[in-house]
C-alpha positions as CSV (number, residue, x, y, z in Angstrom):
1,X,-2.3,45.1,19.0
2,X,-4.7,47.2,16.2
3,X,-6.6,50.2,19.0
4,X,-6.7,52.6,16.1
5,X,-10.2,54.4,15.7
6,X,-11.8,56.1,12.9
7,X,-14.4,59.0,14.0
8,X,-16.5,60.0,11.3
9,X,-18.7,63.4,12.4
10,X,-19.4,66.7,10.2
11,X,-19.3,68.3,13.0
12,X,-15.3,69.5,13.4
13,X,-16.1,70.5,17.1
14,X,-17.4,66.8,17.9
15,X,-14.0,65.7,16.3
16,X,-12.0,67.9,18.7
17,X,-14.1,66.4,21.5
18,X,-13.4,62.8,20.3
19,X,-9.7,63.5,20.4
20,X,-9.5,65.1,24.1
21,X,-11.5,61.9,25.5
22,X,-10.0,59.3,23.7
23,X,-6.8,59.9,22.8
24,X,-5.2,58.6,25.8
25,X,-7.1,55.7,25.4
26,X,-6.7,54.9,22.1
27,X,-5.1,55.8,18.3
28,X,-8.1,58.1,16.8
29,X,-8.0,59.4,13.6
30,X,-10.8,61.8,12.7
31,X,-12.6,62.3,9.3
32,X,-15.2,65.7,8.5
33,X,-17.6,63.4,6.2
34,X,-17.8,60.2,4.8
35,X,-16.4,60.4,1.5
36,X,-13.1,61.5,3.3
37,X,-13.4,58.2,6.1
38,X,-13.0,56.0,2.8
39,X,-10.2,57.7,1.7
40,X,-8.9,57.2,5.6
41,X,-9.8,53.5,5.4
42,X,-7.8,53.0,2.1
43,X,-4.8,55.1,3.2
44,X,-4.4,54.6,7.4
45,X,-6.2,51.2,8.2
46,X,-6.6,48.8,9.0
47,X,-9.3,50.0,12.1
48,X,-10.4,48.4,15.0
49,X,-13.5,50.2,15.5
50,X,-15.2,53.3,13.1
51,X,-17.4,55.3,15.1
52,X,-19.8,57.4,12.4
53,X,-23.0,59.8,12.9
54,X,-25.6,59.2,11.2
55,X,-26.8,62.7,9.5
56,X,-23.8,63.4,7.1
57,X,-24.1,65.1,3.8
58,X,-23.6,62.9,0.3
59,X,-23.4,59.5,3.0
60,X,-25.1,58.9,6.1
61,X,-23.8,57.1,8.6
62,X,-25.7,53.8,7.8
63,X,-25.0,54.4,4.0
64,X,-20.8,54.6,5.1
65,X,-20.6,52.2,7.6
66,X,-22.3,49.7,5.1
67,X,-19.5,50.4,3.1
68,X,-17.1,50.3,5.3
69,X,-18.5,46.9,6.2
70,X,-17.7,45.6,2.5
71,X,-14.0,47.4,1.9
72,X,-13.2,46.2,5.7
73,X,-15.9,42.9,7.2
74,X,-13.3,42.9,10.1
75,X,-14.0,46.6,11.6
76,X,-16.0,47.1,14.4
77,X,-19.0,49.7,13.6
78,X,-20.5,52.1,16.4
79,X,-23.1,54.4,15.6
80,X,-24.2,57.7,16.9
81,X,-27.0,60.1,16.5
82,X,-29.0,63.0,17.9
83,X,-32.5,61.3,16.4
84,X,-32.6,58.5,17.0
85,X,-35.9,56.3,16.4
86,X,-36.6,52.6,16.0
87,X,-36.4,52.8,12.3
88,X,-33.1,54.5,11.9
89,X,-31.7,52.0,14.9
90,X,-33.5,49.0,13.1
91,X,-31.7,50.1,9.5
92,X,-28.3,50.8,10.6
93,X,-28.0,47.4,12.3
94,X,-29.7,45.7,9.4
95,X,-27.4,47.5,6.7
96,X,-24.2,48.3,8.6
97,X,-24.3,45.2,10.9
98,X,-23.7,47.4,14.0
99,X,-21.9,47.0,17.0
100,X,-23.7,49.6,19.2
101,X,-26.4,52.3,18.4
102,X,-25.6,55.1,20.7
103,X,-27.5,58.4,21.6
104,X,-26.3,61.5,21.2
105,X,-24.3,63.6,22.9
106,X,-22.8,60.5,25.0
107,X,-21.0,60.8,27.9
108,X,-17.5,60.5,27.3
109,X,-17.1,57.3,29.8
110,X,-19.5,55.3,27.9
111,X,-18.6,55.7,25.0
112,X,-14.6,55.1,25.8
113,X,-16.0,51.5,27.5
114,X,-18.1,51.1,24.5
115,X,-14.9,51.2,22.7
116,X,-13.0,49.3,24.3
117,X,-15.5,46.3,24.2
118,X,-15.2,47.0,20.3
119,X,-11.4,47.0,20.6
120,X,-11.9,43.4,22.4
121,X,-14.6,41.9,19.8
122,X,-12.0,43.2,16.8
123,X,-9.2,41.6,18.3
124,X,-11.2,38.1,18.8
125,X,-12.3,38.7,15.2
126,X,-8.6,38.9,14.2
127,X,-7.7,35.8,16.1
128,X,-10.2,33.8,14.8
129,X,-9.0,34.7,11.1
130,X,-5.7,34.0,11.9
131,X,-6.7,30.8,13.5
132,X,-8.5,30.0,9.9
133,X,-5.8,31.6,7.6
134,X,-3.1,29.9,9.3
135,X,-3.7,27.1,11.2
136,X,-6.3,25.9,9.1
137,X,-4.6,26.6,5.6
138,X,-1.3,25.1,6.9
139,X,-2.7,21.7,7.9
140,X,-4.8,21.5,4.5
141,X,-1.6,22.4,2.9
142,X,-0.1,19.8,4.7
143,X,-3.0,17.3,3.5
144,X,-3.0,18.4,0.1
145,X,1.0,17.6,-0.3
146,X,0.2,14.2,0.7
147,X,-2.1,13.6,-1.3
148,X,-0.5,14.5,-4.7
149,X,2.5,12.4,-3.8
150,X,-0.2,9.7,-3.9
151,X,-2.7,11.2,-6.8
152,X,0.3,13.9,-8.7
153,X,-2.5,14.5,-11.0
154,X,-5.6,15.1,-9.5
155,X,-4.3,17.2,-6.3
156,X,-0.8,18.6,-8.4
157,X,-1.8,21.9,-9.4
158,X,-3.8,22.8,-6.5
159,X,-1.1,24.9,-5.0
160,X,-0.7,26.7,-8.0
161,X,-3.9,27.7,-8.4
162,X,-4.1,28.9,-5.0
163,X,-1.4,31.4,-5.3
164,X,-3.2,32.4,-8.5
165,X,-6.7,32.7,-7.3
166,X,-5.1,34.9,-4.4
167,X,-3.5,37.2,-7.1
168,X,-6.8,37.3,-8.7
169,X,-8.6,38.2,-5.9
170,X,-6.6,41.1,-5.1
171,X,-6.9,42.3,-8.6
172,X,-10.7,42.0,-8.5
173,X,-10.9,43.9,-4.9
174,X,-12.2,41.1,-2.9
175,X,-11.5,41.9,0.8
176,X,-10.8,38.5,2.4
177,X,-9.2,35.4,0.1
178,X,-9.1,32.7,2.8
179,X,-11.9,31.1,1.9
180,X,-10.9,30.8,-1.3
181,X,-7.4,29.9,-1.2
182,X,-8.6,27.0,0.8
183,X,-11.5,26.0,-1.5
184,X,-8.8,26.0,-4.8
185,X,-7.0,23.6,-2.6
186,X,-9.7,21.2,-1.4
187,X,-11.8,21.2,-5.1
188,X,-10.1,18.0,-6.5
189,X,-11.1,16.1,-2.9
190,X,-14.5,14.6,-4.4
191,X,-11.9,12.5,-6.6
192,X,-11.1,10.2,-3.8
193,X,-14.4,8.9,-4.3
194,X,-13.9,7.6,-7.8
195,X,-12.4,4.5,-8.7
196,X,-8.7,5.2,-10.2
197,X,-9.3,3.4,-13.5
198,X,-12.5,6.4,-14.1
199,X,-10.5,8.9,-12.9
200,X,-7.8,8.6,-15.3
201,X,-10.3,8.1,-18.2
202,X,-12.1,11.4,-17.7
203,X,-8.4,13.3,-17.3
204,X,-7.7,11.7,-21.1
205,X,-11.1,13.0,-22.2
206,X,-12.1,9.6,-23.6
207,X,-15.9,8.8,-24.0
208,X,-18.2,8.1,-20.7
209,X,-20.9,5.7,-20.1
210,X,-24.0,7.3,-18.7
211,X,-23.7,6.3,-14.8
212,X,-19.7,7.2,-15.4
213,X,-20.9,10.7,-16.5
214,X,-22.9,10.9,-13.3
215,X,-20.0,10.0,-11.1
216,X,-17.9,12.6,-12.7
217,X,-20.2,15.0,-12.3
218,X,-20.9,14.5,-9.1
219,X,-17.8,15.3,-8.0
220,X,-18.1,18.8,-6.5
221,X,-21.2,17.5,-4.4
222,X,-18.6,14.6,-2.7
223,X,-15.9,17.1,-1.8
224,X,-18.7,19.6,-0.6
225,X,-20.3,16.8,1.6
226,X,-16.7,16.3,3.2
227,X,-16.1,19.4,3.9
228,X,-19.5,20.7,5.3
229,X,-19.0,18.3,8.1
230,X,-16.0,20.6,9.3
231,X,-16.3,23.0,11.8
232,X,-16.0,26.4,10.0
233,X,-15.8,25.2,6.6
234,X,-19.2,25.3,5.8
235,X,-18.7,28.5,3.1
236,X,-15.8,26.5,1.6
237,X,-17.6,23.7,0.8
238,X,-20.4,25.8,-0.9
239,X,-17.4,27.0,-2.9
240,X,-16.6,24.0,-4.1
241,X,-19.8,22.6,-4.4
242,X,-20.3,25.4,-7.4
243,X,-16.7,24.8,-8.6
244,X,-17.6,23.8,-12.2
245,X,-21.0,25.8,-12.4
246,X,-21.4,27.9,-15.8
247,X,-21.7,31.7,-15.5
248,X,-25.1,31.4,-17.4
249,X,-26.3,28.8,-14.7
250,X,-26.3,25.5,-16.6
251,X,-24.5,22.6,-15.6
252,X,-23.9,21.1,-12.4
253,X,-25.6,21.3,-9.6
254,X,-28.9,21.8,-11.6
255,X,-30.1,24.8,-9.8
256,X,-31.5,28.4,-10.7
257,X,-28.4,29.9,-9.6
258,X,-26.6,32.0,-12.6
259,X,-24.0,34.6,-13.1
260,X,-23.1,37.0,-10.2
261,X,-25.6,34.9,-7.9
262,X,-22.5,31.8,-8.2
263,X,-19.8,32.7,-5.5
264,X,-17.2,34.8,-6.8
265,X,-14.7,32.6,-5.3
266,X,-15.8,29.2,-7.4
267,X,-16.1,31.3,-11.0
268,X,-12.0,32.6,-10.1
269,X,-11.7,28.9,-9.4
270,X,-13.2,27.3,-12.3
271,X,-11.3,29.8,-14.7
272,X,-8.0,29.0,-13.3
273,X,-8.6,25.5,-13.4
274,X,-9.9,25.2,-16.7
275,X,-6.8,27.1,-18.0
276,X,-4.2,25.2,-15.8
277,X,-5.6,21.5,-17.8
278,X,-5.7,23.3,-20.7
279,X,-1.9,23.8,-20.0
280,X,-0.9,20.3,-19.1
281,X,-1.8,19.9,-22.3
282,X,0.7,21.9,-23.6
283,X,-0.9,24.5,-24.9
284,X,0.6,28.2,-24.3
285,X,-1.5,29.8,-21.5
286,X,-2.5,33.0,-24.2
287,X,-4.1,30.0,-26.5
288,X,-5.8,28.4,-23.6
289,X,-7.5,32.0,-22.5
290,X,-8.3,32.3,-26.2
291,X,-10.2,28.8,-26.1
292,X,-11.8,29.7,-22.9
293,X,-13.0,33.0,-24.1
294,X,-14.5,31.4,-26.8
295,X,-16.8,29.1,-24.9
296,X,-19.8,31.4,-24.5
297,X,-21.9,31.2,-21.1
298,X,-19.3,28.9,-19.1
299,X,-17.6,31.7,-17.4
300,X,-17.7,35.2,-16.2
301,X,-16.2,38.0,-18.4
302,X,-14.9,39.9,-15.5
303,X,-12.9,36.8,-14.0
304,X,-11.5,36.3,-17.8
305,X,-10.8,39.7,-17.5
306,X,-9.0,39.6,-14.2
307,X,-6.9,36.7,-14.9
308,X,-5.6,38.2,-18.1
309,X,-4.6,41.2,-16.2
310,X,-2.5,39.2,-13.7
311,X,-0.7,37.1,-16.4
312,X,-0.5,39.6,-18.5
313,X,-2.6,38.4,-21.6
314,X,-4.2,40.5,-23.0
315,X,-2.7,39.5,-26.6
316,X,-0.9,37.0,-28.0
317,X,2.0,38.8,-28.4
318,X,2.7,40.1,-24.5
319,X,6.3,38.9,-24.4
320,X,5.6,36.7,-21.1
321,X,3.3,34.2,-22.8
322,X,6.2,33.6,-25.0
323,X,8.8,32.2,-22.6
324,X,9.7,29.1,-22.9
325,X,10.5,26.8,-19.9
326,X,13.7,26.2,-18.3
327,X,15.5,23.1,-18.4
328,X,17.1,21.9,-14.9
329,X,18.9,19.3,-13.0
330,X,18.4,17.5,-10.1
331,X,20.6,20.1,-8.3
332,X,18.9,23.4,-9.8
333,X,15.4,22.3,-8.4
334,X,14.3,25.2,-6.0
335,X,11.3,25.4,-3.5
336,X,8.7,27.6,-5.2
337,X,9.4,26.7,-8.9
338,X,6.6,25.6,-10.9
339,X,6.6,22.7,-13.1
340,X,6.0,22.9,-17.0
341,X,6.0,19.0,-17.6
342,X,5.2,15.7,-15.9
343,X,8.2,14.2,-14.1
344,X,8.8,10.3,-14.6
345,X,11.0,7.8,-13.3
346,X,13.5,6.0,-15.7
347,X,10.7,3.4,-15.6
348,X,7.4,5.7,-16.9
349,X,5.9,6.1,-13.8
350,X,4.2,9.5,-13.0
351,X,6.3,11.2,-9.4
352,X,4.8,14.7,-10.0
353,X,2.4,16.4,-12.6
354,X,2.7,19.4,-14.9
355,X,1.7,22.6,-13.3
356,X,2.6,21.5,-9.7
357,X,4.7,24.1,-7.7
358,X,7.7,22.6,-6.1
359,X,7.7,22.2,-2.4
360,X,10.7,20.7,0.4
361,X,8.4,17.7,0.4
362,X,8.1,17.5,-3.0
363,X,11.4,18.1,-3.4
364,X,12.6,15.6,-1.1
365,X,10.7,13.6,-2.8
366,X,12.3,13.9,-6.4
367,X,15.4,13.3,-4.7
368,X,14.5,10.2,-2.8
369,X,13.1,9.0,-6.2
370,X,16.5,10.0,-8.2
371,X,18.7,8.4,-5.8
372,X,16.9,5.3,-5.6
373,X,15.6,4.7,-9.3
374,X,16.4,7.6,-11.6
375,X,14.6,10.5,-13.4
376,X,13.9,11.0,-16.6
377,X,15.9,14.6,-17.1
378,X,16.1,17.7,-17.7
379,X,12.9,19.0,-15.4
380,X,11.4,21.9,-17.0
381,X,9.8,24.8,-15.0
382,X,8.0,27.7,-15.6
383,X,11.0,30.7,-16.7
């Protein structure tokens, strides 16, 4: 288990007093100001508890620990310092969301029992997150297989754009991804509530009647209902709520909300799912971020920007937008392969849509299916 501490002091002396005291309690790295604690955060963490005083040069200790807070929203943060009054006390919890507010100098004791309760809250932090990233991501993955064996083309690509939204995420710095890794997967969920005959008319992009317009729209609002009535999903569901939202605030829901005021996690989602239809309809994923780069005010430049970066388009001619699909049989089919085109019986029917990554269940399936009534072959995937 993580008992690694950062202490963060410009005072070297303090330092070589934190590491007599604590050492044999815990893993303590030092740091002489705060510029060089980020560097430590970057290159040694992940920390259970940073313990900072508050007059530094260049950072004070509430400036760096709210910083720390953003790189690293797991990390306990203790505070110490020799002055303290109410508004210094009042600011750091405020801005750095601290632990403890301590008085200096401290007696040894205390503050190694302060730390250790840190050490405790950290690793009940860390449980809860894997409880979420795991247990809870698992059984919606479980859900979400399900239901595109029974709706291939609403809930297909939801996998996909998972892994891609994580990728995304990482490129743009964002600190934590479960919440959006689960949101990509639960967005198509307000389908359920439309009637299968509407659902496969606004997929075809054919003309709507008024009140079906509505009911399309309204989409995002059913899944966010679900999901709000779950027990820790209440910041998913905001996600999705704002899943088709333009970045200059128009569309739905019809709120003032705009640009970097719309989570970061729906705009990732809305670009990846925007490019992934495009894609079912066969058009090469450079074109597709060329026609979404082109619609002005639906989605944030620095998400375009980002997702160019991962799939590495930033023109035309990058030599990976150019590949073209392999063709496979039955046999080649691996776990983890993503499809490049709808996969039909012998008779037309739909099994599994374009852009759907290949799982055992899925794969089972396709073999069930090929056994017992034939597939229309080769099945391409992505090269």
């Amino acid at each position: 288990m993580n008992n690694k501490i950062l202490c963060v002091d410009d005072d070297a002396n303090v330092l070589s007093a934190y590491q007599r005291n604590l050492r044999k309690y815990f893993d303590v790295d030092t740091a002489v100001s705060a510029l060089d604690a980020l560097k430590s955060l970057e290159h040694n963490g992940p920390y259970a508890v940073i313990v900072a005083d508050m007059q530094m040069p260049n950072l004070n200790g509430v400036e760096f620990l709210n910083i720390a807070r953003q790189k690293c929203p797991d990390t306990i943060r203790v505070m110490l310092t020799g002055n303290a009054d109410q508004k210094t006390a009042t600011e750091a919890v405020n801005r750095g969301h601290i632990f403890q507010f301590l008085n200096k100098p401290c007696p040894p004791d205390k503050l190694a029992q302060i730390l250790s309760d840190g050490v405790k809250k950290y690793r009940i932090v860390m449980a809860e997150r894997e409880l979420l990233e795991n247990t809870l991501n698992g059984s919606v993955k479980v859900l979400m297989e399900i239901l595109a064996l029974s709706d291939p083309i609403s809930f297909g690509r939801s996998q996909t754009v998972r892994d891609q939204a994580r990728q995304v995420a990482k490129t743009m710095g964002l600190a934590t991804t479960w919440e959006l890794e689960l949101a990509a997967m639960l967005c198509p969920i307000g389908c359920v509530s439309l009637p299968p005959e509407l659902n496969k008319k606004s997929r075809s992009g054919l003309d709507l009647n008024g009140a079906e317009k509505d009911a399309v729209a309204r989409m995002p609002l059913v899944g966010s209902d679900l999901l709000t009535n779950i027990p820790r999903l209440q910041s998913v569901a905001r996600i999705v709520l704002y899943q088709n939202k333009n970045f200059d605030g128009s569309g739905f829901p019809s709120d003032s909300l705009h640009g970097a005021e719309i989570p970061i996690e729906s705009r990732i989602i809305r670009v990846l799912s925007d490019l992934a239809h495009l894609e079912t309809k066969k058009s090469a994923r450079f074109k597709g971020m060329e026609h979404l780069r082109g619609q002005k005010g639906l989605y944030d430049p620095q998400v375009m920007d980002a997702v160019a970066r991962v799939f590495q388009l930033e023109s035309c001619t990058d030599a990976a937008a150019q590949k073209e699909p392999l063709a496979l049989g039955m046999d080649e089919l691996r776990p983890g392969q993503v499809l490049t085109a709808d996969i039909h019986t012998n008779q037309e029917v739909l099994i599994i849509a374009a852009g759907t990554k290949i799982t055992p269940l899925i794969l089972e399936r396709l073999r069930n299916f090929a056994s017992l009534s034939g597939l229309r072959l080769p099945i391409y995937v992505e090269a």
